[in-house]
N, C-alpha and C positions, 0 to 999 in steps of 0.2 A: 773234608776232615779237619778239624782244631789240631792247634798243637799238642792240647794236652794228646789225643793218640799215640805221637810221636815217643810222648813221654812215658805212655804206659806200654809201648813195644818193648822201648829201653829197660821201665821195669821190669818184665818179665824175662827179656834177655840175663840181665842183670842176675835175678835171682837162681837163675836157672843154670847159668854157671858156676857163681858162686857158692852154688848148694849143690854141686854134684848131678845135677839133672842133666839129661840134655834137649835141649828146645826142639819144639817143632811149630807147625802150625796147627796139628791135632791138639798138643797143650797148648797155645792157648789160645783156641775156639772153647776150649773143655774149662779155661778159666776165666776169658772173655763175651763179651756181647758187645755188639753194635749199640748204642745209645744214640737216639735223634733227640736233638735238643729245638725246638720249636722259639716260636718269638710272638709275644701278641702283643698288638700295638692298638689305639686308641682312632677311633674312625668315626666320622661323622654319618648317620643313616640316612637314609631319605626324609625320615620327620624330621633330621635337625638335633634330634637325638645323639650322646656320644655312647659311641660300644665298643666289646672289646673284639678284635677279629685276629686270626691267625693266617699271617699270609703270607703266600709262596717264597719264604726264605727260612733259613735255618742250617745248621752243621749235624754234622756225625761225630762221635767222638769212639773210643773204647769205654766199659765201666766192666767192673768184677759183673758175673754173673748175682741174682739176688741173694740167693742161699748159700752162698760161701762164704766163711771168712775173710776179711783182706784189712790187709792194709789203711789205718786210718788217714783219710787222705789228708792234702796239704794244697787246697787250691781255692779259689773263688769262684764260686758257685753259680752266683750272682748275677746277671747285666748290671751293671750299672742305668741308671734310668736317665742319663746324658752321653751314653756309648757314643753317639754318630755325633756328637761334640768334638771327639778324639781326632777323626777322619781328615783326611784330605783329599781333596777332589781335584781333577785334572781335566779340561774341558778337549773331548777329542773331533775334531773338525768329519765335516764329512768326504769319505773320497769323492774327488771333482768328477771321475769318469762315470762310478757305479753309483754314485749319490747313496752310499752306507756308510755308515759307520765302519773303520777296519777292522776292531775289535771285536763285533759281532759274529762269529760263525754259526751259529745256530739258535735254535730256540731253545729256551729252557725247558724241558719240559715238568709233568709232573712227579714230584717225590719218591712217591707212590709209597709201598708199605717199607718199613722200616727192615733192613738184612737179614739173616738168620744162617746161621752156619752151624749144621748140626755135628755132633763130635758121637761117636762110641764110648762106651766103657774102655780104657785100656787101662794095664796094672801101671804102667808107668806114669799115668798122669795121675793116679791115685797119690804116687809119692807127692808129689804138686800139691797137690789136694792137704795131704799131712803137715805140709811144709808152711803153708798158710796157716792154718790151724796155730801152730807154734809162735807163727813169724806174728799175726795179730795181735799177738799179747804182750812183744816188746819191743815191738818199731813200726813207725809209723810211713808215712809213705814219702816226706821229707827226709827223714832219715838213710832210708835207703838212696835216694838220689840224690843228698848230699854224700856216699859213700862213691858212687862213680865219678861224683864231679870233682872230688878231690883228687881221685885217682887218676883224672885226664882222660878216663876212658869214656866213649862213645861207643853204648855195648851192642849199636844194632850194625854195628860197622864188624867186615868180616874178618878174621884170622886172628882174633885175642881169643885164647883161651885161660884158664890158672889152673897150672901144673902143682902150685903147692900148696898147704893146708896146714893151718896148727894144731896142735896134738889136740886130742879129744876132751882131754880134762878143760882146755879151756876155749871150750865152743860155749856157746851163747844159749840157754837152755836148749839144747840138744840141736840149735843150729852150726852147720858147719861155718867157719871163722877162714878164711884165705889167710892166706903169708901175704899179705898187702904190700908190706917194705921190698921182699921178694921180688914178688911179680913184678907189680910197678914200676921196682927199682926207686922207692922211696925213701928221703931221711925224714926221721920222726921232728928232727928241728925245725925245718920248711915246711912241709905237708900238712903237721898239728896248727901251727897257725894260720895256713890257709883255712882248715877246718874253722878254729875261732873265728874266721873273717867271716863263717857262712851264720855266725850266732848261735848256734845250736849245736853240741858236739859233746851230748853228755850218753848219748842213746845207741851213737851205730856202731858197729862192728870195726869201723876201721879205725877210732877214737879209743877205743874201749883195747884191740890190740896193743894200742901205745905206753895207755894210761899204767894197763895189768903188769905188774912185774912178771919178766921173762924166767 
């Protein structure tokens, strides 16, 4: 698995209590999929020829399901076409007794077909479903993860919940808005300019709580 995974457990954690839901792993199989990201690299044929092949390496990540809403993402998409430029290598001797490598425990085997976790209908992940709908039209997927990074919170970590909410007149098109300073236990003086530190602080929920006269 990539990092980004990690990040999109975070998000859906994230959103999901912030918006009154309560998580499961039914929601999000129901908003999730398995993504294999593949690698094709540059191989010379037996004529001598260069071609392109795909081979025995690659990651898993999470991605929204296709026909949903989501969130505009905020990541690099990309390889870079000098990646294993980055790399550092470490030369591992062989054991003297068993003449292996120690690192070795097995073989790799192969990939095989990509995961699938299939989900039911349930009304409650409908709400999830609605909530996306809303949430893609005015924050992006930066936005939201600069909202917990400011908050300190790490939402896939257990025993945070938020016990309070701002009034409904001033939710975020029909998004629910947390008591951030609240929960948190944050000042708008420190916290706001962390937010400025991240560059971007015109869009989330937790900016926009500050900004909005009380």
């Amino acid at each position: 698995m990539t990092p980004t995974s990690v990040v999109r457990l975070n998000l859906y954690m994230w959103l999901a209590k912030t918006c009154r839901l309560t998580p499961s792993a039914e929601g999000f199989a129901r908003a999730f999929r398995v993504h294999y990201q593949s690698k094709k690299i540059s191989v010379e044929s037996t004529g001598g020829a260069e071609i392109s092949a795909v081979p025995q390496y690659g990651c898993y990540t999470f991605a929204f399901h296709k026909n949903l809403p989501s969130p505009v993402p905020a990541s690099k998409n990309k390889w870079a076409n000098d990646w294993s430029s980055y790399w550092f290598y470490h030369k591992v001797t062989l054991d003297s007794v068993m003449r292996t490598h120690p690192l070795v425990v097995d073989h790799i085997s192969d990939l095989g077909d990509v995961p699938k976790a299939s989900s039911n209908v349930r009304a409650e992940d409908e709400a999830l479903l609605a909530l996306l709908r809303k949430l893609s039209k005015t924050f992006s997927t930066r936005d939201l993860v600069e909202e917990f990074v400011a908050c300190g919170c790490f939402p896939v970590r257990a025993g945070w919940s938020i016990s309070s909410w701002l009034a409904e007149d001033r939710w975020i098109e029909g998004i629910p808005v947390p008591d951030f300073a609240t929960v948190f236990n944050l000042r708008s003086d420190r916290e706001f300019s962390n937010m400025i530190s991240l560059r971007r602080c015109n869009a989330s929920r937790f900016c926009l709580q500050f900004l909005l006269p009380r």
